[in-house]
C-alpha positions as CSV (number, residue, x, y, z in Angstrom):
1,X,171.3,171.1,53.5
2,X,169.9,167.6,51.6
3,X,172.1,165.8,50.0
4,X,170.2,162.6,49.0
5,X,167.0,164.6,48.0
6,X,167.1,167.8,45.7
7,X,163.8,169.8,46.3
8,X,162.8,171.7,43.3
9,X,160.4,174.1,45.5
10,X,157.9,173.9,42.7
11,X,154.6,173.4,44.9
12,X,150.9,173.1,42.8
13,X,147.8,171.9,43.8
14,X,146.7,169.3,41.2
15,X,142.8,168.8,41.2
16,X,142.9,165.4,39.4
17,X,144.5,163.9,42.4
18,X,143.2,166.7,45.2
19,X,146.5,167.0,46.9
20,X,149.7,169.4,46.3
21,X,152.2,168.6,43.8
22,X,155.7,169.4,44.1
23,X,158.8,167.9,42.5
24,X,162.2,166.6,43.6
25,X,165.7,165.1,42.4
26,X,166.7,161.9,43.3
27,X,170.2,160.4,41.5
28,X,169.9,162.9,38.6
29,X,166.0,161.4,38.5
30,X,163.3,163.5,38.8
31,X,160.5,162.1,41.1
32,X,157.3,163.8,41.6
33,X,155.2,164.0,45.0
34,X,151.8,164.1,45.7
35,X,150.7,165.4,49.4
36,X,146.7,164.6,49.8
37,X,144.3,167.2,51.0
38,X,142.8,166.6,54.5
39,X,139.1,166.7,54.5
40,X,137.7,170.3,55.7
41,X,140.5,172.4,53.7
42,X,140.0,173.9,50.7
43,X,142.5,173.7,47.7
44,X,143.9,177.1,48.2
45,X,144.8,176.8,51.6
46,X,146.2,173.3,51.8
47,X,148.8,174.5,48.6
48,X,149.4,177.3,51.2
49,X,150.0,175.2,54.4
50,X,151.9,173.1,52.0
51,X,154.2,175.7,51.2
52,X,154.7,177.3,55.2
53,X,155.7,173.7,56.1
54,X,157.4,172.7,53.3
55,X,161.2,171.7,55.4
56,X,158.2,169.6,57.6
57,X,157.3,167.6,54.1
58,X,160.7,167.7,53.0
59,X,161.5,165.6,55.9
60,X,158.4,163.6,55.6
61,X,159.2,163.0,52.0
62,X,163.2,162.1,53.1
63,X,161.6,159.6,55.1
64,X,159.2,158.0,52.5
65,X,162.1,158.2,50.1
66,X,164.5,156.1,52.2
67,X,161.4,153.5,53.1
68,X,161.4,153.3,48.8
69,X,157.6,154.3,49.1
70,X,158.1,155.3,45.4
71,X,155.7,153.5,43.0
72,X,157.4,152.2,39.8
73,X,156.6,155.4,37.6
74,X,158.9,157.2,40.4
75,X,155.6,158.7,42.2
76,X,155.2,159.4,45.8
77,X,152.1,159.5,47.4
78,X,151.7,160.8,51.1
79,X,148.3,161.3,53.1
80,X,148.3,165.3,54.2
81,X,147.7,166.0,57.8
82,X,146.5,169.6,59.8
């Protein structure tokens, strides 16, 4: 179980940004994630990929997390991959 990061599970796709939204804890913060959309998928289907592989972002977001990839408003941004 994570102990640095606290995932909220709370998966969206946003359109203004085309990518999936989700949300996680951080040191009693709460930092929100953007995953972008590959070209070829459609919204619907990336939210659902998302969601199937979400311990796979999880990690990816651990990872971006401890690199401090956060910009200053506590947003993560991460290019999605098929």
């Amino acid at each position: 179980m994570n102990q640095q990061l606290i995932f909220n599970h709370d998966f969206s796709f946003d359109e203004n940004t085309d990518s999936v939204s989700c949300s996680c804890l951080a040191a009693g913060m709460r930092l929100r994630i953007y995953i972008k959309k590959p070209q070829g998928w459609d919204n619907l289907s990336w939210l659902e990929q998302i969601k199937e592989d979400c311990f796979y972002w999880e990690e990816q977001i651990e990872e971006a997390a401890r690199a401090d990839r956060f910009n200053t408003e506590g947003v993560l941004y991460l290019d999605g991959s098929a």
